[in-house]
N, C-alpha and C positions, 0 to 999 in steps of 0.2 A: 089633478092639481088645481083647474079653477074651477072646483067646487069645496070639496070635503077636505084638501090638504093646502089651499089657496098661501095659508103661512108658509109652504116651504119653495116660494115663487122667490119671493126676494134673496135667500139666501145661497137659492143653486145659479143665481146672475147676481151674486156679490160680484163679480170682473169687470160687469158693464159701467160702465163710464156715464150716467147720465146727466153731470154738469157737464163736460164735457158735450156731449150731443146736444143738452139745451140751447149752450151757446153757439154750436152750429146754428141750430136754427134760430137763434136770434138774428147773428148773420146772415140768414137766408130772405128772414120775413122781413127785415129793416130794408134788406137790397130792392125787396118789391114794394117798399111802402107803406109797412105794418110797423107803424109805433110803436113806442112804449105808453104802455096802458091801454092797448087795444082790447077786445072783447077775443078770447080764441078759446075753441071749443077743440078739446082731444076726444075723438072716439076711439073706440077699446081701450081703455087708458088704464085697465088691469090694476095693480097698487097705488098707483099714483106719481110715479118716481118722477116720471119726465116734468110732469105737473109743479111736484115740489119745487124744481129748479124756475119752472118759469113762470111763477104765480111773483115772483118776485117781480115782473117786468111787465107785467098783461093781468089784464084783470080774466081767470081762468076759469072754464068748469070743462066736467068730462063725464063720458059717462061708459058702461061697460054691459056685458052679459051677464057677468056672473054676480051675484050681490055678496061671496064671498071675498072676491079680490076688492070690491066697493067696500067692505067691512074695512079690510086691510089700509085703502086707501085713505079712508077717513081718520085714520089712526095717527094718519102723516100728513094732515093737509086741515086748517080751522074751519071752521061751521062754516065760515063764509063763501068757502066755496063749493058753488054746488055740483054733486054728483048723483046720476040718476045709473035708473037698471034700463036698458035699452040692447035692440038692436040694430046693428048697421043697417037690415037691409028693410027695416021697419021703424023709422024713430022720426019726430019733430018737433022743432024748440018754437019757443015762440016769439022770438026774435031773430034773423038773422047777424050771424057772427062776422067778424073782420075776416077771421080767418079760422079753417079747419085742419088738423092735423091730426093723420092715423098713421101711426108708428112702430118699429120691431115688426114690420110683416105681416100685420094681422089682417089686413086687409085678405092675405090667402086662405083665409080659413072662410072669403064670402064665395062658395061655389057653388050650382055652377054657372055659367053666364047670365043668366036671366035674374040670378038672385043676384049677382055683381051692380047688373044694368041700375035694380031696383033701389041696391046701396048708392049708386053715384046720382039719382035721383035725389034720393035723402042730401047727401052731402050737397047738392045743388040749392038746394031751398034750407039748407043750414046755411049758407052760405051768400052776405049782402053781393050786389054787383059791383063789381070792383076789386071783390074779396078775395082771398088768395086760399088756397087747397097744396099740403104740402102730405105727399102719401110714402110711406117707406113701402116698396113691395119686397114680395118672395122671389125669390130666384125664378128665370126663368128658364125653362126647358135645356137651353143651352147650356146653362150656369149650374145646373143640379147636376148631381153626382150618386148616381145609386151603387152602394158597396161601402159608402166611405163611413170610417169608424168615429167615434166620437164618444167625450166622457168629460163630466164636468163633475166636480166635486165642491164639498162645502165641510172646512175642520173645525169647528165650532163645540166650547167647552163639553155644550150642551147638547147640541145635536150636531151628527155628524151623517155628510149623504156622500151617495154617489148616484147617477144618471148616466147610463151608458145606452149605444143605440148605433145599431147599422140602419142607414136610410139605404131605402126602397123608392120601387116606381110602379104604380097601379095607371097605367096608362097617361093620363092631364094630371095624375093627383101625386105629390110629393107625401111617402109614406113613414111616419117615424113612430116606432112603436120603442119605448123609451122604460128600459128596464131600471128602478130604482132600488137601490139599498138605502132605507133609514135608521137611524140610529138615536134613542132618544133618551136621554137620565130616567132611570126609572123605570124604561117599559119591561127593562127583563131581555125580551129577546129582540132581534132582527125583522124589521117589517120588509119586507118586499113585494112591488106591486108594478106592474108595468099598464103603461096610459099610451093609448094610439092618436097622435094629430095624422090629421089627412088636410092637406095645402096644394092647391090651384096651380099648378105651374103653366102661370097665364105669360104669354109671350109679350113683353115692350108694347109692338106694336095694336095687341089687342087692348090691353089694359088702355093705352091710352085711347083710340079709338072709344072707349066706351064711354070714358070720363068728358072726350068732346062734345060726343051725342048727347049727353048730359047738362053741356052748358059750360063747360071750361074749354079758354084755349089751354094746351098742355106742350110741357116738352119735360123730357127726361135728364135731371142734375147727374152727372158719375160720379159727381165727390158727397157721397152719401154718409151715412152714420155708419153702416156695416161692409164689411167686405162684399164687391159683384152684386148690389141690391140696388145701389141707385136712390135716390130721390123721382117720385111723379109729381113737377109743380105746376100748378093751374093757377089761372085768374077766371072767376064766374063775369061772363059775358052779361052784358045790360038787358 
C-alpha cells in the first residue's frame, strides 16, 4: 500500500474521523501552549489528512517515507506547504518546530529499540525548547490481541475493496499480514494481494522512558484519537 498501491490508503479508512481528531489535538496543543499559527511538523504524515485539517490553524509541514503517499498528499494540501521524503529515525529540519506530532501508530513500525532511541533523538532537535511532542502509539503488549478478526471495506462506484486479517504475535512485534480483494472499472478480473506490517509492541513505560532520555518530560493522555492507544505528550526540556 505505501508504495505501488498508496491511492487505495485513503479509501479503505474512509471511517476515520480526521476533523474530528484534528480538533482533539488543537485542544491538546492550545492546553499546553501551542497557538494558533504556530510552526508544527507531522512526521509520517502518509496522505496528508490530519495536515488538511490543521494547516487551517498552524502554519504546517510534514514529511513521510514513502514518496508515494507524499504524491497523494500533495494532491490535498497547496505548494505552500512543505512536504519532504524522510525517515523517522534519520531526518533534520533546519529550524526547530513549536511542535511535533506522529500519529495513527506509526511510530510502531520504528523498531527495534536502538532505532526508536535514534527517532526520539530526531524528534528532539526537531523540536524548539519549550516545544511540545504529541505521539499516538501502537498498542501495548497488554492491549494487543492475537487471534482477533478484522475487515474493512470501501463500496465505491469505482472501486470497490475489502482487507481482511487475523493479527498475530512474532514475540515484541504485532503481526498483520492483511489479505485484500480489489476491484477496479475496467481491469477485467479480481486483484488480490496480501501486504505484512510488523509493529513494536513497546510497553507505556518503555516508550516513555526513551522519549525522556531524549530530552522531553512525558506523560501518557487516555483520551486519545483511537481506541486503548493513548496519546505520549512531551515538552523538550531547555
Amino acid at each position: 500500500m505505501y508504495g505501488g498501491r498508496a491511492e487505495l490508503y485513503d479509501p479503505i479508512y474512509h471511517w476515520k474521523d480526521y476533523a474530528a481528531e484534528a480538533a482533539r489535538l488543537r485542544e491538546l496543543l492550545g492546553s499546553l501552549g501551542i497557538a494558533s499559527g504556530s510552526r508544527i511538523l507531522e512526521a509520517a504524515c502518509g496522505t496528508g489528512s490530519h495536515l488538511v485539517h490543521l494547516r487551517d490553524h498552524y502554519r504546517v509541514s510534514g514529511f513521510d517515507l514513502s514518496d508515494a503517499m507524499l504524491a497523494v498528499a500533495r494532491t490535498k494540501l497547496p505548494p505552500e506547504v512543505e512536504l519532504f521524503r524522510a525517515d523517522m529515525a534519520a531526518f533534520t529540519v533546519p529550524a526547530p518546530f513549536d511542535a511535533l506530532v506522529c500519529l495513527f501508530s506509526s511510530i510502531g513500525y520504528v523498531h527495534p529499540e536502538p532505532r526508536l532511541r535514534a527517532a526520539a533523538g530526531c524528534f528532539a532537535r526537531a523540536v524548539r525548547p519549550g516545544g511540545v511532542l504529541v505521539i499516538e502509539p501502537w498498542l501495548t503488549p497488554e492491549a494487543y490481541r492475537p487471534g482477533r478478526l478484522s475487515m474493512q471495506t470501501y463500496d465505491g462506484d469505482a472501486l470497490k475493496l475489502c482487507r481482511a486479517c487475523i493479527s498475530k504475535r512474532d514475540g515484541e512485534l504485532a503481526v498483520l499480514e492483511f489479505h485484500w480483494l480489489a476491484l477496479r472499472e475496467g481491469a477485467g478480473e479480481v486483484e488480490h494481494f496480501v501486504e505484512r506490517h510488523e509493529l513494536w509492541l513497546c510497553s507505556a513505560e518503555r516508550m516513555q522512558e526513551v522519549f525522556e532520555a531524549a530530552g522531553f518530560e512525558v506523560h501518557l493522555e487516555a483520551n486519545g484519537l483511537e481506541p486503548a492507544r493513548g496519546l505520549l505528550v512531551g515538552r523538550r526540556r531547555a
